[in-house]
SEPA-814658 format. One line per 8 residues: number of its first residue (from 1); their letters; for each residue x, y, z of N, C-alpha, C. Coordinates in nm, 2 decimals, always signed. Atoms other than C-alpha are relative to their C-alpha. Layout:
REM SEPA-814658
NUM> A> X/Y/Z/X/Y/Z/X/Y/Z | ...
REM end
This chain:
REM SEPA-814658
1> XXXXXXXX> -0.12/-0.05/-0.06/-1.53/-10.40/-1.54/+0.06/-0.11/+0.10 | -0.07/+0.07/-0.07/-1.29/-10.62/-1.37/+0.03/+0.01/+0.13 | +0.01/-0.05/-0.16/-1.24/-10.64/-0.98/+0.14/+0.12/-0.01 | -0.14/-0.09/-0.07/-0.84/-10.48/-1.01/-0.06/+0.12/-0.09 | +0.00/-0.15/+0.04/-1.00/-10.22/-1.27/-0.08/+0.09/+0.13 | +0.10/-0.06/-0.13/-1.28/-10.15/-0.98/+0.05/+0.08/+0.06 | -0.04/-0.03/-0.10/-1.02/-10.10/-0.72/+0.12/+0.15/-0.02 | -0.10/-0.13/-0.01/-0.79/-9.85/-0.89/-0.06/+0.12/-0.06
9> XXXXXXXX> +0.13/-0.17/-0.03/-0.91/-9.46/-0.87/-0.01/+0.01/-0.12 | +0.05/-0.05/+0.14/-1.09/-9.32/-1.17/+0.09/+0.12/-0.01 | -0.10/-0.12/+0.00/-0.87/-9.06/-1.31/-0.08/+0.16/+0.04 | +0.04/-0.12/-0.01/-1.14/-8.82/-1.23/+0.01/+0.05/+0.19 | -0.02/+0.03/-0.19/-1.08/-8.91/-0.79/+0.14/+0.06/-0.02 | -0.17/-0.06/-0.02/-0.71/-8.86/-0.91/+0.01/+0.15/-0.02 | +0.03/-0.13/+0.08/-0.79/-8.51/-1.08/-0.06/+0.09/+0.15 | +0.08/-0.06/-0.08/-0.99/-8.46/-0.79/+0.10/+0.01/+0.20
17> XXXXXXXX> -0.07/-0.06/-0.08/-0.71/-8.47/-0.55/+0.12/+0.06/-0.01 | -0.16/-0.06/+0.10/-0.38/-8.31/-0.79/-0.09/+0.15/+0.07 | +0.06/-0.18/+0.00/-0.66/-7.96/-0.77/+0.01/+0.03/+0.12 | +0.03/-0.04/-0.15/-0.72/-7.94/-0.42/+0.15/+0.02/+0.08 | -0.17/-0.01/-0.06/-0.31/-8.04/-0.35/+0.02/+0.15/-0.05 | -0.09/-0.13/+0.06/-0.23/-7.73/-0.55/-0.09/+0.11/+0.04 | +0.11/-0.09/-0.02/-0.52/-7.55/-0.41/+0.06/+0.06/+0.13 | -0.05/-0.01/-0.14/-0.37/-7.61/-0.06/+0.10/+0.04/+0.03
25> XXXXXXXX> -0.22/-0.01/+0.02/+0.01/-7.57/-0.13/-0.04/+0.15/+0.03 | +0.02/-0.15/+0.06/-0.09/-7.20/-0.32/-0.01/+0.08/+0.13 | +0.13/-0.10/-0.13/-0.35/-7.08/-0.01/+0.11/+0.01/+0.13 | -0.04/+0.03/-0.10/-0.13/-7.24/+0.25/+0.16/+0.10/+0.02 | -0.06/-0.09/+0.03/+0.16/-7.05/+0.12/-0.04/+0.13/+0.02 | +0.00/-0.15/-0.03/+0.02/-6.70/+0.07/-0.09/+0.03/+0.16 | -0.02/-0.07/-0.14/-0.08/-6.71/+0.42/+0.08/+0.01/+0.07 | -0.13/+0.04/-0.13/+0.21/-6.82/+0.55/+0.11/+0.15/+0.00
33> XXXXXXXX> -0.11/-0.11/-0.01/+0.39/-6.48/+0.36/-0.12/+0.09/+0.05 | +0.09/-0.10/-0.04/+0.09/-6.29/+0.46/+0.04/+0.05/+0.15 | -0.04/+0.00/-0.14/+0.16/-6.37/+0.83/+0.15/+0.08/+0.00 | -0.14/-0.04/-0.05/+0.55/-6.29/+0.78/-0.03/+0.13/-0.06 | +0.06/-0.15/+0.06/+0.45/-5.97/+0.60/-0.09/+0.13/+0.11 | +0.06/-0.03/-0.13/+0.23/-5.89/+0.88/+0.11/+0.05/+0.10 | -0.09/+0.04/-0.09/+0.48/-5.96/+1.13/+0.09/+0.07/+0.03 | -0.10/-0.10/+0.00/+0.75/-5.77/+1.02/-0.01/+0.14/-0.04
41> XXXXXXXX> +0.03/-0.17/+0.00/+0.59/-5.48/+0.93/-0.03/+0.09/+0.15 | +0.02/+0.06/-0.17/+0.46/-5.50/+1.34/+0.11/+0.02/+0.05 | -0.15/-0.02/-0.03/+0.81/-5.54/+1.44/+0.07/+0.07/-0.07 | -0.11/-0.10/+0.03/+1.00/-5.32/+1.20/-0.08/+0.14/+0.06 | +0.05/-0.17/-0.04/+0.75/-5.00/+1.29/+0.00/+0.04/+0.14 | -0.02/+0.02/-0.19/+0.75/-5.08/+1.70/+0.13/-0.01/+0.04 | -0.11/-0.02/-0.09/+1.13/-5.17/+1.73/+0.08/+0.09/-0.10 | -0.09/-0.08/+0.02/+1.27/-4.96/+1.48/-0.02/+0.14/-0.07
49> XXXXXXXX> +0.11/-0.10/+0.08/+1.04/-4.72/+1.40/+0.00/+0.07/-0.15 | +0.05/+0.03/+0.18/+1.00/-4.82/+1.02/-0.05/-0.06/-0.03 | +0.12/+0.05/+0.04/+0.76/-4.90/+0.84/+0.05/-0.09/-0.14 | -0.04/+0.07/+0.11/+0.82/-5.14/+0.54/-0.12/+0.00/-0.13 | +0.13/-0.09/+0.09/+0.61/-4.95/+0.24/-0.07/-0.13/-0.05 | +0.09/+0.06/+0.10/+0.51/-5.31/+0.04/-0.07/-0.11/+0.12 | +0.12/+0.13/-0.14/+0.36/-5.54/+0.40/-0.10/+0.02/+0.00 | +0.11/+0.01/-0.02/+0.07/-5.42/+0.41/-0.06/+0.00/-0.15
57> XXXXXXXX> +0.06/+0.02/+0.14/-0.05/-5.35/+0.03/+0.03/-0.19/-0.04 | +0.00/+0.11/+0.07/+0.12/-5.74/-0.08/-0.11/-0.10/+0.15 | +0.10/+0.05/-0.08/-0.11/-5.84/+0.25/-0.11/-0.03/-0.02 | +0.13/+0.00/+0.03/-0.38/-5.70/+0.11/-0.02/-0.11/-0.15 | +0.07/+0.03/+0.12/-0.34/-5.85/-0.24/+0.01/-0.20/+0.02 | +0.02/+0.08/-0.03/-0.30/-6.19/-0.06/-0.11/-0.10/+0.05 | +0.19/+0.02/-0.07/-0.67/-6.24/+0.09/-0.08/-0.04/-0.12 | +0.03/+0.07/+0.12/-0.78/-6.31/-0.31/+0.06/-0.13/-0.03
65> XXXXXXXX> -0.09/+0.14/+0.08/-0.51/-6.59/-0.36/-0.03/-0.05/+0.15 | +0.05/+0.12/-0.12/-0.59/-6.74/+0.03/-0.16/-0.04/-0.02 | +0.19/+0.07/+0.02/-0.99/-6.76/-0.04/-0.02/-0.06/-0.15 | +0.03/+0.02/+0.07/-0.97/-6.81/-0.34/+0.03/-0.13/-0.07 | -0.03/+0.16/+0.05/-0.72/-7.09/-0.45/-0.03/-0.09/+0.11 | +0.10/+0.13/-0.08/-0.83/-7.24/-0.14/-0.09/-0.05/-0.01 | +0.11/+0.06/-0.01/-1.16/-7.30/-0.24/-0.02/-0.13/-0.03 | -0.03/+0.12/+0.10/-1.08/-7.61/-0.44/-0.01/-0.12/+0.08
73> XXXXXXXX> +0.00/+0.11/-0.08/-0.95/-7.79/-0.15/-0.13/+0.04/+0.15 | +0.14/+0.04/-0.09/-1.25/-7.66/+0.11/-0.08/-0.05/-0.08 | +0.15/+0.08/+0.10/-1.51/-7.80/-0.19/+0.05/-0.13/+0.05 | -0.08/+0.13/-0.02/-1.29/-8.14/-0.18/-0.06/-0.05/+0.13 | +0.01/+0.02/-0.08/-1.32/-8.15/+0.12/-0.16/+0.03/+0.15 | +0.16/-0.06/-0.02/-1.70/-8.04/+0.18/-0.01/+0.04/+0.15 | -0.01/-0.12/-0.06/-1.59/-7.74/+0.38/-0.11/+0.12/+0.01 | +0.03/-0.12/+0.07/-1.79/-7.51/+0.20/-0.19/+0.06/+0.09
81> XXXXXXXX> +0.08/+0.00/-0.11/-2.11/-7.35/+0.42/-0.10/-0.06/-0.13 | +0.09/+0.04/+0.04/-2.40/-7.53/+0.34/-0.14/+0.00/+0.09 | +0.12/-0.03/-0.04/-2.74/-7.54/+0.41/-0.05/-0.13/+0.08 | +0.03/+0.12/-0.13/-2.71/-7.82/+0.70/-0.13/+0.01/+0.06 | +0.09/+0.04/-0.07/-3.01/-7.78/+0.85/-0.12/-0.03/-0.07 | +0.04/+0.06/+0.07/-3.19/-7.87/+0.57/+0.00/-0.14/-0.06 | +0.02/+0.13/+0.04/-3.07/-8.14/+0.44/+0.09/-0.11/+0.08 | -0.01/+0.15/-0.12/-2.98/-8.34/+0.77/-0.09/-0.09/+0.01
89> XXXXXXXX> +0.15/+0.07/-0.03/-3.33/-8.46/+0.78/-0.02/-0.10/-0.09 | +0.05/+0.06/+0.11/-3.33/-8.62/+0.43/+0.06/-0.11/-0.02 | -0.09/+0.07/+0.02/-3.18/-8.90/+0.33/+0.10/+0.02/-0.10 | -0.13/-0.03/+0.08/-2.85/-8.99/+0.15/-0.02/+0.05/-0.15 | +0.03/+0.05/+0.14/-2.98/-9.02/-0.18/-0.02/+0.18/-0.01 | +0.04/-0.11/+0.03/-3.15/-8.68/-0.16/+0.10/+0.14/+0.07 | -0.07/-0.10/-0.02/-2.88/-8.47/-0.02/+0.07/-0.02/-0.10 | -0.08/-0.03/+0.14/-2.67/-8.59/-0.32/-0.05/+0.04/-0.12
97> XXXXXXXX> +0.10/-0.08/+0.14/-2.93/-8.46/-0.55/+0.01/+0.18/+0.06 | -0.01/-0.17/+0.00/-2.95/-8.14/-0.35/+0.13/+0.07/+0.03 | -0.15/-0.09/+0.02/-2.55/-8.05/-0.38/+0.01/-0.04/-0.14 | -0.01/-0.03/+0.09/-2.56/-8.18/-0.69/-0.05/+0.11/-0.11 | +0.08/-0.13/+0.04/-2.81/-7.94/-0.81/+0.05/+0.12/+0.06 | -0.05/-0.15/-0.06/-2.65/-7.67/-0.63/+0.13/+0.05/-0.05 | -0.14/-0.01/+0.07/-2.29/-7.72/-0.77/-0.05/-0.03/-0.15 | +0.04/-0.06/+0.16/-2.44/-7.71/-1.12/-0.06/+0.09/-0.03
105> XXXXXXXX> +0.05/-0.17/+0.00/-2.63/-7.39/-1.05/+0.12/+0.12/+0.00 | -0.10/-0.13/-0.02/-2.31/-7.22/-0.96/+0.08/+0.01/-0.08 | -0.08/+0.03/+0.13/-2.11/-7.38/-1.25/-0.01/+0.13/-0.04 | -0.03/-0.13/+0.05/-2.21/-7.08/-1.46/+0.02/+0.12/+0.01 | +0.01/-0.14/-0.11/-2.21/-6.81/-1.18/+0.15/+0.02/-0.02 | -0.11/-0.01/+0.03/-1.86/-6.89/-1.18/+0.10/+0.01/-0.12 | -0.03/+0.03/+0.12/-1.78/-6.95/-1.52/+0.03/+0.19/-0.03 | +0.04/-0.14/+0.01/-1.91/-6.58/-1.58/+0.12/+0.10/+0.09
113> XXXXXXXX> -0.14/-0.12/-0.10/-1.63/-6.40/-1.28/+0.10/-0.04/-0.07 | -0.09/+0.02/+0.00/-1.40/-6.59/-1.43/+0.02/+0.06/-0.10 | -0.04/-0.08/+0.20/-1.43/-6.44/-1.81/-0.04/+0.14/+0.10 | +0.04/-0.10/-0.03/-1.51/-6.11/-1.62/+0.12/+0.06/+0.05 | -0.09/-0.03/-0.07/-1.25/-6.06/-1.36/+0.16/-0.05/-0.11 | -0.13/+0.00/+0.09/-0.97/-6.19/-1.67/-0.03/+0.13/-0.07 | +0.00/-0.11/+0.10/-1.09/-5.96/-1.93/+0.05/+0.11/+0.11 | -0.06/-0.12/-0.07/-1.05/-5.68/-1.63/+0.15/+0.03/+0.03
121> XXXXXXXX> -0.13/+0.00/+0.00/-0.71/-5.83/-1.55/+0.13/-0.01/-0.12 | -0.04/-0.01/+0.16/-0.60/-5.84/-1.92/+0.00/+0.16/-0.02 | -0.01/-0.17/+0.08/-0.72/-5.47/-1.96/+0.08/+0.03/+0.10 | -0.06/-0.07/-0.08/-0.54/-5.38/-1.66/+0.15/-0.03/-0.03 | -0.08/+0.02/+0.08/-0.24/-5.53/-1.80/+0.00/+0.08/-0.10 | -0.03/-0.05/+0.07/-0.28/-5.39/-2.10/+0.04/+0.15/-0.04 | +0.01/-0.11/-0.01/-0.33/-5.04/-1.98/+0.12/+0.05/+0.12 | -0.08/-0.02/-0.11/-0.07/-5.07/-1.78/-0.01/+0.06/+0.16
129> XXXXXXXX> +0.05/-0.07/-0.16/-0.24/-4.94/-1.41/+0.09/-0.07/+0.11 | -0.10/+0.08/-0.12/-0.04/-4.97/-1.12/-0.11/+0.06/+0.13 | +0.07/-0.05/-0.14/-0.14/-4.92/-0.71/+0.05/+0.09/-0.01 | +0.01/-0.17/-0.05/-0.19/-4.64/-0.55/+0.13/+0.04/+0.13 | +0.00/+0.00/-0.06/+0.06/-4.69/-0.33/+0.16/+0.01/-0.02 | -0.10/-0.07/+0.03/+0.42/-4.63/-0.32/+0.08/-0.07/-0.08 | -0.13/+0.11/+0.07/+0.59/-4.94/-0.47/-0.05/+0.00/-0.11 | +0.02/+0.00/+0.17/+0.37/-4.89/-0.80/-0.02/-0.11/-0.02
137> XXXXXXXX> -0.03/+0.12/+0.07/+0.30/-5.22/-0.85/-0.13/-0.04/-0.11 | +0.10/+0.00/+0.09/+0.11/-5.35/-1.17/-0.07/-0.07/+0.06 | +0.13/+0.02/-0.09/-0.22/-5.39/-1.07/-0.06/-0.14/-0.12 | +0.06/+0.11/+0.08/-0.32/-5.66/-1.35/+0.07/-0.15/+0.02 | -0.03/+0.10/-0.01/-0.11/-5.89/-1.28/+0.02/-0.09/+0.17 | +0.04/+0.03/-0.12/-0.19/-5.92/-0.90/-0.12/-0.07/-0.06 | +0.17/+0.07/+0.04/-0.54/-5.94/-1.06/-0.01/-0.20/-0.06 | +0.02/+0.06/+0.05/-0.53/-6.20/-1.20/+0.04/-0.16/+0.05
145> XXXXXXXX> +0.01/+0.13/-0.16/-0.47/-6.47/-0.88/-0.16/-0.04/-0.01 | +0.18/+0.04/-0.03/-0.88/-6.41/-0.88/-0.02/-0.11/-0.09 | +0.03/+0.08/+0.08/-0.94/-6.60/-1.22/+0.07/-0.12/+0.00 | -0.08/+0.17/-0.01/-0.68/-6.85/-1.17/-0.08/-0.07/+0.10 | +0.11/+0.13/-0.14/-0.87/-6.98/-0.80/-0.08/-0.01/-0.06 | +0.20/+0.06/+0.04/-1.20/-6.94/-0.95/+0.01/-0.15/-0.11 | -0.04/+0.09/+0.09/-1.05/-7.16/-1.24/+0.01/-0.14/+0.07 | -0.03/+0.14/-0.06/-0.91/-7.45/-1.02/-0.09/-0.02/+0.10
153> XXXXXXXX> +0.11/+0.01/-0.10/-1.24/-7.38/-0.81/-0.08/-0.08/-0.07 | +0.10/+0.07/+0.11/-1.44/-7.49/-1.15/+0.05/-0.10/-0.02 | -0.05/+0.09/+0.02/-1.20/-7.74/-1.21/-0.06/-0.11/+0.10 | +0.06/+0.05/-0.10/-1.30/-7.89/-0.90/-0.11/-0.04/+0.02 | +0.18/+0.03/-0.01/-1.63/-7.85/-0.86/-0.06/-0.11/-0.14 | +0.05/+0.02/+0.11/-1.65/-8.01/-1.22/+0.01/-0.17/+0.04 | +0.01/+0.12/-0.08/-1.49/-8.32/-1.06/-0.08/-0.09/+0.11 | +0.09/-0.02/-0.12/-1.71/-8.28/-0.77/-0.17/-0.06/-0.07
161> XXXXXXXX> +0.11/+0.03/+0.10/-1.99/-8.29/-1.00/-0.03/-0.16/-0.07 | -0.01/+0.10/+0.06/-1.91/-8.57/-1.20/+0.03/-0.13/+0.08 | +0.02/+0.14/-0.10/-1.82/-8.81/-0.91/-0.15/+0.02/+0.09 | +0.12/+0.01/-0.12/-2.15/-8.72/-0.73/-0.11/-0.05/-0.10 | +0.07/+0.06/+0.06/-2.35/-8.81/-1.04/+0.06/-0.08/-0.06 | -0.01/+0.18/-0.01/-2.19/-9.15/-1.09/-0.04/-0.07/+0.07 | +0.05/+0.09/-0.08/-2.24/-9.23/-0.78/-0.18/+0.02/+0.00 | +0.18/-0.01/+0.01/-2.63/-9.13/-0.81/-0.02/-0.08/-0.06
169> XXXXXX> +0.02/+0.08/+0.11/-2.61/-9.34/-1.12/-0.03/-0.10/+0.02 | +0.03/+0.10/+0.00/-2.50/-9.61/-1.01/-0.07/-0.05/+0.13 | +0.07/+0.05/-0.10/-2.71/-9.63/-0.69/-0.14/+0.00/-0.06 | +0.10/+0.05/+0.10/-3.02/-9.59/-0.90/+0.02/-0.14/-0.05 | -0.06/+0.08/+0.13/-2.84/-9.86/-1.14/+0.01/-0.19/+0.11 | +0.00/+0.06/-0.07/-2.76/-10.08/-0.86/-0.09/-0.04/+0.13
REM end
């Protein structure tokens, strides 16, 4: 490999900041209507004593798409709670074995909600179910925010993965 190939990012570093941007935009977004949702429901029921029927239900269905597509960019950004007091003690070498090992344990944990929670948001689509609540709204295709974060969560993690066992590689290698 050449020094200028060395120096410019592996497309999997690039990959690994496109998921987390879109992770952040998404999250950063549905809090931001979460809060105005909030807000004005707050304010329309205190100064004009009305209540605004869909603020609080699209509130609630916002709390899946803020944890969820966020997770991408807290992984990225090794946010995510970890088991610090374990492996402060160890050295570098061996904490990257033990996130690695831990972000390939969860690979199929996740893999699994994500074909789980679609198939449910597919049947719920298909069966057409709405909330319970007065605006009726289809309930499958709220659902279906879960599978997408978990998706660009896996996406991530996969990048996560694959740069952390390079670099093991080549510190072994080197």
């Amino acid at each position: 490999m050449s020094v200028a190939q060395s120096r410019q990012p592996s497309q999997w570093r690039s990959l690994g900041g496109v998921i987390p941007g879109i992770s952040v935009t998404i999250g950063s977004a549905g809090l931001s209507l979460m809060v105005v949702l909030v807000v004005a429901g707050v304010v329309s029921r205190k100064v004009f004593n009305l209540s605004i029927p869909f603020a609080i239900e699209y509130s609630e269905y916002l709390i899946p798409v803020i944890a969820l597509w966020g997770a991408a960019y807290t992984l990225n950004k090794e946010g995510h709670v970890i088991t610090d007091i374990v492996i402060q003690h160890v050295s570098k070498r061996a904490r990257q074995w033990f996130l690695l090992t831990g972000y390939i344990a969860g690979l199929p944990y996740l893999v699994i909600l994500i074909i789980f929670t679609a198939k449910l948001a597919l049947a719920n689509i298909g069966f057409h179910y709405v909330s319970m609540y007065a605006t009726r709204t289809p309930l499958g295709y709220v659902q279906l925010a879960v599978p997408i974060g978990l998706a660009l969560f896996v996406i991530q993690l996969l990048v996560e993965i694959i740069m952390r066992a390079k670099s093991l590689y080549l510190s072994y290698k080197g």
